[in-house]
C-alpha positions as CSV (number, residue, x, y, z in Angstrom):
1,X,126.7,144.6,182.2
2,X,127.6,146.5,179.3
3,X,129.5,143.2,177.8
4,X,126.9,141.0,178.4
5,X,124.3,143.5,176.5
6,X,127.4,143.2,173.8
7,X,127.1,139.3,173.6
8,X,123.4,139.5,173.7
9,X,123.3,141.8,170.5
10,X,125.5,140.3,168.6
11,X,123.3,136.8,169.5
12,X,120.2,138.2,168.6
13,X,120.5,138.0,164.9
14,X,121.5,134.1,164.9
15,X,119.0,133.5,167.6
16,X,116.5,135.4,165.2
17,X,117.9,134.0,162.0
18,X,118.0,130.7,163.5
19,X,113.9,130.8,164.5
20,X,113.0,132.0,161.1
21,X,114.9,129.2,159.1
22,X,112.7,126.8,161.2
23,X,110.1,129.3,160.6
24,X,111.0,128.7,157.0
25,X,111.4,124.9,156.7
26,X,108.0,124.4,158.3
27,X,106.5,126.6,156.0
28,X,108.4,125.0,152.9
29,X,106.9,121.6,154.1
30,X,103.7,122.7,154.5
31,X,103.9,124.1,150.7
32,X,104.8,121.0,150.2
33,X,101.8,119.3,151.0
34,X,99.6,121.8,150.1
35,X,100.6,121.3,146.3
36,X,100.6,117.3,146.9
37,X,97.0,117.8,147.7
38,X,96.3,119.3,144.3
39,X,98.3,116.7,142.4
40,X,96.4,114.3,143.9
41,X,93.5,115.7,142.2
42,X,94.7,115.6,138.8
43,X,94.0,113.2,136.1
44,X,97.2,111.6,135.4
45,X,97.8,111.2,139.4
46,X,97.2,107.4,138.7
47,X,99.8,107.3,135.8
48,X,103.4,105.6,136.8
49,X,106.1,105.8,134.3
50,X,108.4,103.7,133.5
51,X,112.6,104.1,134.2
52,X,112.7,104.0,130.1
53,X,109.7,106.7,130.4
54,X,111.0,108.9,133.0
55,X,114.5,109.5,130.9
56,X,112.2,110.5,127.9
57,X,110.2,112.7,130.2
58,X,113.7,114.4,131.2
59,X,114.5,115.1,127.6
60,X,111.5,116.3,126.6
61,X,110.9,118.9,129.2
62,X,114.5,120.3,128.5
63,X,113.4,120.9,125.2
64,X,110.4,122.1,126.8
65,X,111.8,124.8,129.7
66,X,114.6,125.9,127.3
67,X,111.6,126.9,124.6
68,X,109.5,128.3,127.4
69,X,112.4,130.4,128.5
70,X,113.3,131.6,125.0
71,X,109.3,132.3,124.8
72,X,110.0,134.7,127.8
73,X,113.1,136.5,126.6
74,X,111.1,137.3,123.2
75,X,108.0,138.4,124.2
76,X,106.6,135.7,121.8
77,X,104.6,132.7,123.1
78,X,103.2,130.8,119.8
79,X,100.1,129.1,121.9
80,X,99.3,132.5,123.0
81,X,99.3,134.0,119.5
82,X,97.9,133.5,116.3
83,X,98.1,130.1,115.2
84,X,99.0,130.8,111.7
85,X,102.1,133.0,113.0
86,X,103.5,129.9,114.2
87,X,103.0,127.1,112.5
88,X,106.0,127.1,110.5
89,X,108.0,127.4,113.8
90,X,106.1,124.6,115.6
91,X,107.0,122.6,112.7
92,X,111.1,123.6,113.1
93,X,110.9,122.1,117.3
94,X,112.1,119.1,118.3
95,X,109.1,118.3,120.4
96,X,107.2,118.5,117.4
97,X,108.9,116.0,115.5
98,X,108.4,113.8,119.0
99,X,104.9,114.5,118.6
100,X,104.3,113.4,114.5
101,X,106.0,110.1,115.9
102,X,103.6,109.3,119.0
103,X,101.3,107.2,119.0
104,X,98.3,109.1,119.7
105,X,95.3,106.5,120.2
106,X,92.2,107.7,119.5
107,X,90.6,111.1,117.4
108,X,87.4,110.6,119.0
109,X,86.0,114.8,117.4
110,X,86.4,115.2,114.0
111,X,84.1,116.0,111.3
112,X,83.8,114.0,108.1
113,X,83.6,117.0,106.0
114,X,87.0,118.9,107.2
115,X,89.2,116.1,107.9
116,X,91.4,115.9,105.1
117,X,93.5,118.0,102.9
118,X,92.6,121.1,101.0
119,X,94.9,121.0,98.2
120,X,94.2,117.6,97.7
121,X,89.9,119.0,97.4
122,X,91.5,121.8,94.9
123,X,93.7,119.4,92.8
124,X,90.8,116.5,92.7
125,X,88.4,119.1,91.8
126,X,90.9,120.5,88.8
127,X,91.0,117.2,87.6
128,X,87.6,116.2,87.9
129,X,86.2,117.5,84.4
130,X,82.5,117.4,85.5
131,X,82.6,119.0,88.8
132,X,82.0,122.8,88.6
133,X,82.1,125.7,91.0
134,X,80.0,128.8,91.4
135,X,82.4,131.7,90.4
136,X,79.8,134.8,91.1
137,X,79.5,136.8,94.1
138,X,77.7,135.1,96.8
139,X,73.8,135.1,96.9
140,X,71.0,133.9,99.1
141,X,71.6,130.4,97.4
142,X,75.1,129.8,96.4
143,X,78.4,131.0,97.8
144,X,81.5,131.9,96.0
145,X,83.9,128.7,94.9
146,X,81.1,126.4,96.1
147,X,81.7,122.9,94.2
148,X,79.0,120.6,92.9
149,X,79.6,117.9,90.1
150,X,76.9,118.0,87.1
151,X,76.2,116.5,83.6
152,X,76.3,118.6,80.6
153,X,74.1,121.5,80.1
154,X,72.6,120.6,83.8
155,X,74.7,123.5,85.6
156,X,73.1,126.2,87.5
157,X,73.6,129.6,86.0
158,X,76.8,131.0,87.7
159,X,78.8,127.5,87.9
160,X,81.4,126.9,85.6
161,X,83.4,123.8,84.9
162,X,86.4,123.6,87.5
163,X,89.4,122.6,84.7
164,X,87.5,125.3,82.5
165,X,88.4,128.3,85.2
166,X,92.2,126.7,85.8
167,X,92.9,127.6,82.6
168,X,91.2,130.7,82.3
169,X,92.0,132.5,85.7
170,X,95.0,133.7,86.9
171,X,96.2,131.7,90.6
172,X,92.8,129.6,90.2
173,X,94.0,127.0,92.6
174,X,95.8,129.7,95.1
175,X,92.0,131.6,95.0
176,X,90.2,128.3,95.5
177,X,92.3,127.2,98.4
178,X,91.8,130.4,99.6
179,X,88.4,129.9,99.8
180,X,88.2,126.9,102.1
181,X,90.7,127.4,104.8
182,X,91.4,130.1,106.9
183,X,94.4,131.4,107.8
184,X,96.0,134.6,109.2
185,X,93.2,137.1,108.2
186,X,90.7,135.3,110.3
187,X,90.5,137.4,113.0
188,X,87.2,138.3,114.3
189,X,84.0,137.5,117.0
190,X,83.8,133.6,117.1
191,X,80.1,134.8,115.9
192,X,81.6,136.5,112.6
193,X,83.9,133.5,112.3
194,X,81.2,131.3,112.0
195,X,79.7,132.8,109.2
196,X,82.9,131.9,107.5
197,X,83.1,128.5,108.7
198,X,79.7,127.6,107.4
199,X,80.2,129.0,104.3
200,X,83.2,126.6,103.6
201,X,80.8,123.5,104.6
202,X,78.5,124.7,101.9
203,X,81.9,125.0,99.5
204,X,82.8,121.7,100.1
205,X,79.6,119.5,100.7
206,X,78.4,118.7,97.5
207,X,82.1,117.5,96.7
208,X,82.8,115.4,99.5
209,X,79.6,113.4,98.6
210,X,80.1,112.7,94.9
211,X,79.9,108.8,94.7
212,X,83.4,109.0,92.4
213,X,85.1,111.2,94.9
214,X,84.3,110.3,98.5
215,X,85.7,107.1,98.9
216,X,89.2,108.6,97.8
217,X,88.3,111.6,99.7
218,X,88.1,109.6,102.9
219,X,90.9,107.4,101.5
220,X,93.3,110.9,101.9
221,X,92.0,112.0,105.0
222,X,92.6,108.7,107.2
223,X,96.1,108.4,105.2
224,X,96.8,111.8,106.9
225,X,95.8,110.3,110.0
226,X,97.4,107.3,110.1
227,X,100.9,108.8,109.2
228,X,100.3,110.8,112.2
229,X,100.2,107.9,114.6
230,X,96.1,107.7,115.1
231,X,94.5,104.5,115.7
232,X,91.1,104.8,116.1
233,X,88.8,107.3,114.5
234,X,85.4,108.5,115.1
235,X,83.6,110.6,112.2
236,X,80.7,113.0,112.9
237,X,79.1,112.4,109.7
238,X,75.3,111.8,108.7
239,X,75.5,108.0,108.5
240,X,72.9,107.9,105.8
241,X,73.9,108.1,102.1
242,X,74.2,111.8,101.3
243,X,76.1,110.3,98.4
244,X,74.9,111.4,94.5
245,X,76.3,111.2,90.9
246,X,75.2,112.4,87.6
247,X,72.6,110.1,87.2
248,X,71.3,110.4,90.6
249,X,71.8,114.3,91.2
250,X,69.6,114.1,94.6
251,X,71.6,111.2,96.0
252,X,69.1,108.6,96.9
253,X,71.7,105.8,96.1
254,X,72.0,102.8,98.2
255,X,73.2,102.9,102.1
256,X,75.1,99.5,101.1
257,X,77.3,101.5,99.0
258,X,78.5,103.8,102.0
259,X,78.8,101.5,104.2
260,X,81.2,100.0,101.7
261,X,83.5,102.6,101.1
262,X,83.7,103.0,104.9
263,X,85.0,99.1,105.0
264,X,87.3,99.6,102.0
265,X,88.3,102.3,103.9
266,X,89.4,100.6,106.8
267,X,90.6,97.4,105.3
268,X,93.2,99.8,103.3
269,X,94.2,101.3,106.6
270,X,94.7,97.7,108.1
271,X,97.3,96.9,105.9
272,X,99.6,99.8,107.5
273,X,98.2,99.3,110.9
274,X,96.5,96.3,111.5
275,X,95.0,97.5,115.0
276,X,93.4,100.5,112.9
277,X,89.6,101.1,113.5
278,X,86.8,103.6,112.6
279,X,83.1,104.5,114.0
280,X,80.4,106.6,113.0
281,X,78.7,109.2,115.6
282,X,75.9,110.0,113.1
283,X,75.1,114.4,113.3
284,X,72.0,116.3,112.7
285,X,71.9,119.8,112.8
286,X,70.8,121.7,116.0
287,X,68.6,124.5,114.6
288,X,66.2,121.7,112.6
289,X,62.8,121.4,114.2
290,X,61.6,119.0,116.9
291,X,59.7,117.0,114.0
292,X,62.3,116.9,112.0
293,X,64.9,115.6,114.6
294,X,62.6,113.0,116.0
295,X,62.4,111.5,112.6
296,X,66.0,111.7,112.0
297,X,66.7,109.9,115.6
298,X,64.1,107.1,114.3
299,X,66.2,106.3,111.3
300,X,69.4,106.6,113.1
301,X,68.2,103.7,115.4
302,X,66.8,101.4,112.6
303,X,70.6,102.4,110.9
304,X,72.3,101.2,114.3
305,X,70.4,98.0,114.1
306,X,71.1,97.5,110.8
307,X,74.6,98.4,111.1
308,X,75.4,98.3,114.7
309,X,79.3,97.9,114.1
310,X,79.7,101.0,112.7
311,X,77.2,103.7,113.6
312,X,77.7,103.9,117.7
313,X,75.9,107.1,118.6
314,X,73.8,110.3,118.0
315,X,74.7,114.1,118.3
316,X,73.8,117.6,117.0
317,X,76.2,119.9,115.4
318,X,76.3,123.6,113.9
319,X,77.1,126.5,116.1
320,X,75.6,126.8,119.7
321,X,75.4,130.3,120.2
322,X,73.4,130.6,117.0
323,X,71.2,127.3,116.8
324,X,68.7,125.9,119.1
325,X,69.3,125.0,122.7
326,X,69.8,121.2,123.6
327,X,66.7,122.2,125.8
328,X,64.9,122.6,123.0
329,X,65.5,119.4,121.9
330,X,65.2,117.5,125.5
331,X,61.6,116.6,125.0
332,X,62.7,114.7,121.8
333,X,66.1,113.2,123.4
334,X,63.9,111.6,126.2
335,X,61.6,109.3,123.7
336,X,64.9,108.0,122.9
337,X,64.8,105.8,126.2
338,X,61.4,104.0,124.8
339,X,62.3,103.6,120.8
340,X,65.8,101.8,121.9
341,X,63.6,99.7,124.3
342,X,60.8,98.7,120.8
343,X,63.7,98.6,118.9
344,X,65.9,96.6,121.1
345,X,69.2,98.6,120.0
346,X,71.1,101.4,122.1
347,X,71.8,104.7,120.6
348,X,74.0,106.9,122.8
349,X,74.0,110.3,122.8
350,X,78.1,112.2,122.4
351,X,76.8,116.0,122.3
352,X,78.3,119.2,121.6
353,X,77.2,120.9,124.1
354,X,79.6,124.0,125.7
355,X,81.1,125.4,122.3
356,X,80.6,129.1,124.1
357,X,81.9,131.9,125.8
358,X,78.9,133.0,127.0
359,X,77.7,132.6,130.6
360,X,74.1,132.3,129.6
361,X,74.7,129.4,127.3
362,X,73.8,126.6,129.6
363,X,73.3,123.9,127.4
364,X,75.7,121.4,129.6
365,X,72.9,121.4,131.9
366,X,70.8,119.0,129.4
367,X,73.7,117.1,127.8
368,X,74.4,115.7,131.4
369,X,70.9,115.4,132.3
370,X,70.1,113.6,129.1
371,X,72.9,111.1,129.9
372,X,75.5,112.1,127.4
373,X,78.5,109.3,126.8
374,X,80.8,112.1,126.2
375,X,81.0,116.3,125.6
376,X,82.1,117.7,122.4
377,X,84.0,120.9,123.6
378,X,82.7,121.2,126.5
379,X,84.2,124.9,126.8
380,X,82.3,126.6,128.9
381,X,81.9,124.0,131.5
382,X,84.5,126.2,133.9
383,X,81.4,128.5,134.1
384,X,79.1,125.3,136.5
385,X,80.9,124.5,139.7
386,X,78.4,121.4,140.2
387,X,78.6,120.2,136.8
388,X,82.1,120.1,137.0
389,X,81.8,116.9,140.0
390,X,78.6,115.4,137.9
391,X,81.3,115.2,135.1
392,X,83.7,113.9,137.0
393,X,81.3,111.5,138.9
394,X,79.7,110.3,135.9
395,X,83.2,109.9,134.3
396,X,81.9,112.0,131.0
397,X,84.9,112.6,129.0
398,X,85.5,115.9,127.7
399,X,86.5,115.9,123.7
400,X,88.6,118.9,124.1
401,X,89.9,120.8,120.5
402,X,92.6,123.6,121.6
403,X,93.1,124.6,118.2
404,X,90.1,125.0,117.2
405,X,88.7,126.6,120.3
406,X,91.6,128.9,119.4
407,X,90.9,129.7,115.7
408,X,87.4,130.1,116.1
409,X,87.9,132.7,118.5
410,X,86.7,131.4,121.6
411,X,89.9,131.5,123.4
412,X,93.6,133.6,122.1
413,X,95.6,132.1,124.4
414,X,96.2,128.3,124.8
415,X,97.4,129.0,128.5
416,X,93.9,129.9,130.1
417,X,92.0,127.7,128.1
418,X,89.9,126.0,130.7
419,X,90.6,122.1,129.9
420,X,93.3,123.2,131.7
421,X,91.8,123.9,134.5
422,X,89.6,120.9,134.3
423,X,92.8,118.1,134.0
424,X,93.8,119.2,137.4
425,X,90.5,118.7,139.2
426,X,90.4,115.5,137.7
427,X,88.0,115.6,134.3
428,X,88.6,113.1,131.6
429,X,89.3,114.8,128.2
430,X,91.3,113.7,125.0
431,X,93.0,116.3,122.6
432,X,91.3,116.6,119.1
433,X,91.4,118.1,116.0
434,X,87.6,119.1,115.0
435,X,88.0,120.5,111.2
436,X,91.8,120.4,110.5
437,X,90.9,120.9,106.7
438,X,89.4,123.9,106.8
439,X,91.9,125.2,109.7
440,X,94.8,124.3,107.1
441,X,96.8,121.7,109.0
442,X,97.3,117.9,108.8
443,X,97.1,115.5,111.7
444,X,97.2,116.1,115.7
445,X,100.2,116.7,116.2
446,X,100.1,120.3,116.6
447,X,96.7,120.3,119.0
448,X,99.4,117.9,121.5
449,X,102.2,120.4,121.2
450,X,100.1,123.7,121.4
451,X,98.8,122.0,125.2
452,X,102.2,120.3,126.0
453,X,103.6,123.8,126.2
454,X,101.0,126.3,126.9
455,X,99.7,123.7,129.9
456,X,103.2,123.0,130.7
457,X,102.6,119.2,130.6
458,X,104.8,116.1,131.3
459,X,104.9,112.6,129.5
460,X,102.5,111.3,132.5
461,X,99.9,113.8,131.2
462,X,100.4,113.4,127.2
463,X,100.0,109.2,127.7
464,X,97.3,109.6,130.1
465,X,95.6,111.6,127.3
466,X,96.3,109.0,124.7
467,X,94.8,106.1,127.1
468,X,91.5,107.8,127.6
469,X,91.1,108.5,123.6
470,X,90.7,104.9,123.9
471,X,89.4,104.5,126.7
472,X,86.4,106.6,126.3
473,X,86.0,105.7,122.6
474,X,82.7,104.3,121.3
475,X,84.0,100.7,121.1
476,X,83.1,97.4,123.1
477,X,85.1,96.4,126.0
478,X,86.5,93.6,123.7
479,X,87.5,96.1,121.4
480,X,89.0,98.7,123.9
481,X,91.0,96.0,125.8
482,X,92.5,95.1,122.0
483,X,92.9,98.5,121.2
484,X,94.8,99.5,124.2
485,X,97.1,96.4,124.3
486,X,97.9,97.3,120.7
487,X,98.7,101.1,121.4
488,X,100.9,99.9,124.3
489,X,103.3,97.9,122.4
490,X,103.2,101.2,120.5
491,X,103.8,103.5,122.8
492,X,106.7,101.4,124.5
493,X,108.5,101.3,121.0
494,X,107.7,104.6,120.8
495,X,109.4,105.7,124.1
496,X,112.8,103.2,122.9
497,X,113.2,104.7,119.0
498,X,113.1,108.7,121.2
499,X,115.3,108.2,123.2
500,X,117.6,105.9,121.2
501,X,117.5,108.5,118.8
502,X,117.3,112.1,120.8
């Protein structure tokens, strides 16, 4: 009896052992499947790569994890910091140079005003012998280092003449640039921040639109672009001519003229990329009146009939948490439906709408009501279960600008930054820039890597990000099956030259 008690003890651990490795495997597969469920819901479930795309993938997230764990061992995650802390080392990583040489598709949020390059704005201004700049403390009507080209003796008091103050003040250029980018010292509410960022718009406006300067202007910023593999390019921009000169100091000159540097523009860009295209989305500001945006939204449709290739849509811009609701402007949006019917022209509303950390900013609510194409930003949508599926059902695209999001202080670390959340349940969204000039940096590529390692990305997801900047852009179905066919052949030399040369 007493052996057989023996030979059941010592059995009773393997028997045990034995049950809770099955135990184990069953639970294992039902992990499994659990997590199959949830990639099934994510965006790029759909995307297959190909054998050449799958080695790349393998490369790249070995660069990835052994980043990720050197990000662990020194306490320092760059998405999760400061972005100006890390710049110079995003710049030093392999995936980043992989990321200057993909093509990227489309930039379908960026604002005309802040696309380009701020030392280009200080060295064009320097050598521009009529264009001045307020160099006085900041008053109810003119901020410090505010630019504005005028004719002798025509200056404001306070404004001196740009090349005048290089020579006369010590670092002019260094003070100047200072002025209209931020960088390291920004670090405040996203509220606070935005008095900042406004003040740079007023800095730079009145530059921007002198007739001699904003066809070379534009000229740099799509160069930028283009060098950094984009293909298409939607500007936020007033579509009608804000453009003046000397003669005409109000503007007032004709629309022709703006409409022709924007096809100079793009011919110029053709001849490096002959798949290269631009639109217009034409902005108002959201805390203007009722009146005045229903007059603005008249002219904007008489523009889109009179120019229907390039201005494809209508949105409101300045900050949300500050300006007027979109529900302030519903009433107005929904006589829209019966001037495109007189006018027999469609003007689609792409809305920034969800710009917010706060709960009580519902303004999502109207921009999907009011039938909005796309959502600039979209931040807050994490906050509306339900809107979430309408998105989703509705296939609204969500312009998503990480960087930006980040800089303005809406979000400090990349990795809980909800487009995150809303690529795995399925959401459309593209990666864009928003105001790279005034942020200080050049191009897209560091919005892709910021995501590609705070979200912890693969190839499937970068590409499937680059097909929808196309896919949702505001171009004909013509145009999008062109624009995607050229982008392919792209992307597939893209995926050879990597690998041929990791």
């Amino acid at each position: 009896m007493k052996k057989l008690a023996l030979i059941v003890f010592c059995l009773f651990p393997i028997l045990l052992f034995g049950q809770t490795d099955e135990a184990f495997e069953k639970y294992l597969e039902q992990r499994k499947a659990l997590m199959a469920e949830d990639s099934a819901l994510y965006f790029d479930a759909g995307m297959k790569l190909s054998p050449a795309e799958k080695q790349l993938n393998q490369l790249m997230q070995k660069e990835q994890r052994q980043l990720l764990d050197h990000y662990k061992e020194t306490h320092f995650f760059p998405p999760a910091r400061d972005f100006y802390q890390s710049q110079k080392h995003i710049e030093e990583t392999k995936i980043f140079q992989v990321f200057r040489q993909m093509p990227k598709g489309g930039l379908l949020h960026l604002h005309q005003l802040a696309m380009g390059d701020a030392q280009w704005v200080v060295d064009k201004a320097i050598a521009t012998p009529e264009m001045h700049v307020f160099w006085e403390d900041s008053n109810d009507t003119y901020v410090k280092g505010q630019l504005q080209a005028f004719a002798n003796g025509k200056a404001p008091e306070g404004f001196r003449p740009v090349d005048e103050l290089n020579t006369e003040v010590a670092s002019f250029p260094a003070q100047l640039y200072k002025l209209i980018t931020f960088d390291e010292y920004i670090d405040q509410d996203s509220v606070d921040i935005w008095y900042e960022f406004e003040a740079i718009f007023q800095r730079i406006f009145r530059f921007v639109n002198y007739r001699p300067i904003f066809p070379e202007y534009l000229n740099r910023g799509l160069d930028i672009l283009v060098e950094d593999g984009i293909q298409h390019v939607e500007l936020r921009m007033p579509f009608f001519n804000r453009m003046y000169d000397l003669e005409h100091p109000n503007g007032g000159l004709p629309v022709e003229e703006f409409a022709r540097a924007l096809e100079q523009a793009v011919t110029r860009q053709r001849q490096k990329d002959p798949a290269f295209t631009m639109k217009v989305i034409h902005t108002n500001l959201r805390f203007r009146s009722n009146a005045v945006i229903w007059e603005d939204i008249q002219s904007a449709v008489s523009m889109k009939k009179r120019y229907p290739d390039w201005l494809q849509g209508y949105d409101l811009v300045a900050e949300e948490d500050n300006g007027e609701a979109t529900l302030f402007h519903a009433k107005t949006f929904l006589r829209l439906d019966s001037l495109e019917k007189e006018r027999k022209v469609e003007l689609p509303l792409y809305l920034h709408d969800g710009e917010s950390d706060w709960a009580s900013v519902d303004n999502l609510y109207d921009a999907i009501l009011l039938g909005t194409r796309r959502i600039g930003h979209g931040f807050n949508l994490f906050r509306f279960p339900n809107l979430i599926e309408h998105v989703k059902r509705n296939n609204i695209c969500i312009e998503v600008n990480p960087l930006s999001n980040q800089i303005l202080g809406y979000v400090r670390d990349l990795r809980i930054h909800p487009a995150s959340t809303y690529l795995r349940r399925g959401v459309a969204c593209t990666i864009s820039s928003d105001d790279p000039l005034i942020f200080d940096y050049k191009g897209l590529s560091y919005d892709f890597w910021s995501v590609y390692m705070a979200w912890e990305l693969d190839l499937a997801a970068i590409k499937q990000l680059c097909r929808n900047s196309l896919e949702h852009a505001a171009l004909s179905e013509e145009e999008k099956t062109e624009a995607l066919a050229a982008w392919e052949a792209k992307w597939k030399q893209f995926v050879e030259e990597t690998i041929a040369n990791w």
